[in-house]
C-alpha positions as CSV (number, residue, x, y, z in Angstrom):
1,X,37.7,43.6,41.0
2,X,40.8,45.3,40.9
3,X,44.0,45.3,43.5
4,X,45.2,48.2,42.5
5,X,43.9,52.1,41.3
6,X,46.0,53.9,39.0
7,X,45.3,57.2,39.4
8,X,46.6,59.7,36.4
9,X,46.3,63.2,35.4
10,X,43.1,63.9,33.3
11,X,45.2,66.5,31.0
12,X,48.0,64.3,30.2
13,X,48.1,60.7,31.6
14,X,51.2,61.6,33.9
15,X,50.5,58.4,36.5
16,X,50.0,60.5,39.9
17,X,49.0,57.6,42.5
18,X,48.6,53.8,42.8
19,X,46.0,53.0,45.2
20,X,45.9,49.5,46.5
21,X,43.0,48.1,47.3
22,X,41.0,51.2,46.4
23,X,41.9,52.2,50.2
24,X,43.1,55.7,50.9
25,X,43.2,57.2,54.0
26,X,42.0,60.8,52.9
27,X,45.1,62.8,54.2
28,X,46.8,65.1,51.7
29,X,47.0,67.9,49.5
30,X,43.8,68.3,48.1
31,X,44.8,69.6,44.7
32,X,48.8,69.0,43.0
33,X,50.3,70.1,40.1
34,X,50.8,67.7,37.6
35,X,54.8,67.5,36.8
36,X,54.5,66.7,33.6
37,X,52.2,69.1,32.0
38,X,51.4,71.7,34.9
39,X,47.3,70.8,35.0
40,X,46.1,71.3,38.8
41,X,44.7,67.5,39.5
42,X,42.3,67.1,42.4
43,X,42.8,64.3,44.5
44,X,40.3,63.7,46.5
45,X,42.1,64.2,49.8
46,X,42.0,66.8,52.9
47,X,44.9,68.5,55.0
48,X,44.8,67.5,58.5
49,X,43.1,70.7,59.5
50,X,40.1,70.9,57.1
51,X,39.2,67.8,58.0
52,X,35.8,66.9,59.6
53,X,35.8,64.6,62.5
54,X,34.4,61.9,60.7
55,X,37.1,62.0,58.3
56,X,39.6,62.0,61.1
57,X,37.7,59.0,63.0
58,X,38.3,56.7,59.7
59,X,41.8,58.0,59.0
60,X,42.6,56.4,62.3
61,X,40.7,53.2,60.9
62,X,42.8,52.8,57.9
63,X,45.5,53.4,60.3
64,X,44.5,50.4,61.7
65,X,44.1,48.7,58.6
66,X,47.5,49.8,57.5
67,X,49.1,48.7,60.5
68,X,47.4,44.7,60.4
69,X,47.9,44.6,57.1
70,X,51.6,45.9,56.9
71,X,52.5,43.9,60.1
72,X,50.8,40.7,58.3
73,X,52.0,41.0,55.2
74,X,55.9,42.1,56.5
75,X,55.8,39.1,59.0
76,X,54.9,36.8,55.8
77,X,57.4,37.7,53.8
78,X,60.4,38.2,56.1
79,X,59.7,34.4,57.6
80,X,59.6,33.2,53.8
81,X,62.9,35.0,53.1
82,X,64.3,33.9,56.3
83,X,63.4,30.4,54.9
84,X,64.5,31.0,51.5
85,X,67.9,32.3,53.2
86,X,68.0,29.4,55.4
87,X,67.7,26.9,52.0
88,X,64.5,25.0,53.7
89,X,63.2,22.0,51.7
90,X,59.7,23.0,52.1
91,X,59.1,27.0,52.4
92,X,55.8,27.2,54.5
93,X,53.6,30.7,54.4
94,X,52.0,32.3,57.2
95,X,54.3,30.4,60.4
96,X,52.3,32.7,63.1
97,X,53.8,30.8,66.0
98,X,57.7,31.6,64.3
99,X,59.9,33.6,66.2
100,X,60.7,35.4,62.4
101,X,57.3,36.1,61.4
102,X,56.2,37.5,64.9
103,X,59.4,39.4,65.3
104,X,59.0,41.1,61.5
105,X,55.3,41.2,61.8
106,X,55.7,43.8,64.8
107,X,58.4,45.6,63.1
108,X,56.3,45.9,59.9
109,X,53.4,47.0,61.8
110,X,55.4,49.5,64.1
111,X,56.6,51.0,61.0
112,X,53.3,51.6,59.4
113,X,51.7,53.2,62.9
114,X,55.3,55.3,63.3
115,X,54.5,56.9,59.5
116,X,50.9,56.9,59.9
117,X,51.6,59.1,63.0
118,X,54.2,61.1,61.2
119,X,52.0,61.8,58.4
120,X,50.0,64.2,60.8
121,X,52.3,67.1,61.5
122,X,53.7,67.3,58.1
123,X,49.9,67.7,56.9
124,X,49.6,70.5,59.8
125,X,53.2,72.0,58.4
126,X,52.0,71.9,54.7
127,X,48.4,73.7,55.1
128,X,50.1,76.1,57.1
129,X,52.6,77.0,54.5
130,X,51.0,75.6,51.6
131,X,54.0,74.0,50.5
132,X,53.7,72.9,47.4
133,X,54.9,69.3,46.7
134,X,58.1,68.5,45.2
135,X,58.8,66.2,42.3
136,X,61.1,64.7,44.8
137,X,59.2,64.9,47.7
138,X,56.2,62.9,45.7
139,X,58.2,60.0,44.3
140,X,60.7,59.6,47.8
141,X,58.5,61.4,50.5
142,X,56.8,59.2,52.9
143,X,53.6,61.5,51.8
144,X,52.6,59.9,48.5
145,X,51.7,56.2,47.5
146,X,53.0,54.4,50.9
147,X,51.2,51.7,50.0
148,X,53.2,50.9,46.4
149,X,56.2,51.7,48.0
150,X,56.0,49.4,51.0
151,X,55.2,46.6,49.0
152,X,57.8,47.4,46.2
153,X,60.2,46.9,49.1
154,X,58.9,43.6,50.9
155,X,58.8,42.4,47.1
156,X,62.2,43.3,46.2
157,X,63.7,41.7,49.6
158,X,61.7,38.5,48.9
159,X,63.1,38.5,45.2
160,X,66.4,38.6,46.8
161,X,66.3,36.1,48.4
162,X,64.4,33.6,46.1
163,X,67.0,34.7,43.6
164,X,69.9,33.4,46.3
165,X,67.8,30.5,46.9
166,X,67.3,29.3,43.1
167,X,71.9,29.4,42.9
């Protein structure tokens, strides 16, 4: 089993998506242009409009998803940095009942329902214009592999702080 789905463009290999888990929640352009080569790619996704109701009802569930796992997983790794930062002897994992982890685990969690939310509108906004997405908009947007880049960031933060904890 794998973590996580690299998803490439069949023309040239250009990496497009990282999905982890194999989760997506089926919102987005349902064909981009690879920036590499130009090949349309499909990917498997809808605009907020075309979707079916069914499609809607377990967007909503990975929004769920998203925001226990996010929550869980920012909680975690705040409360270990918080230890690391704090030089601990003994840095325990998942402290539920810590002030840190609950405090970060809402934030986290907050975050991923705030973007999940947001996400909506700007669907609406593209299918109406059919904006086509940016090179920037793909690698920075909060549009395109959310996943990756949430856990790119709770990684780096931890590393941080191991880092200052290991001098």
């Amino acid at each position: 089993m794998y973590f996580a789905q690299m998803l490439s463009c069949p023309q040239c290999g250009m990496p497009i998506e990282i999905r982890l888990g194999n989760i997506s929640s089926g919102l987005g352009p349902d064909k981009i242009t690879c920036f590499k080569c130009g090949h349309p790619i499909g990917t498997r996704r809808l605009e907020w409009p075309e979707m079916p109701v069914s499609t809607k009802v377990w967007y909503f569930f990975v929004t769920l998803v998203y925001i226990a796992v996010c929550g869980l997983l920012t909680g975690n790794f705040f409360d270990q940095t918080y230890q690391l930062w704090n030089r601990d002897p003994i840095i325990v994992n998942l402290r539920y009942q810590a002030l840190p982890f609950q405090a970060s685990a809402c934030f986290g969690g907050l975050i991923a329902a705030i973007l999940q939310l947001y996400r909506i509108p700007i669907s609406y906004r593209r299918s109406r214009t059919e904006h086509p997405l940016t090179l920037q908009e793909f690698f920075l947007g909060l549009q395109w592999n959310l996943q990756f880049k949430f856990l790119t960031i709770l990684i780096l933060i931890w590393l941080i702080a191991k880092i200052r904890y290991s001098l």
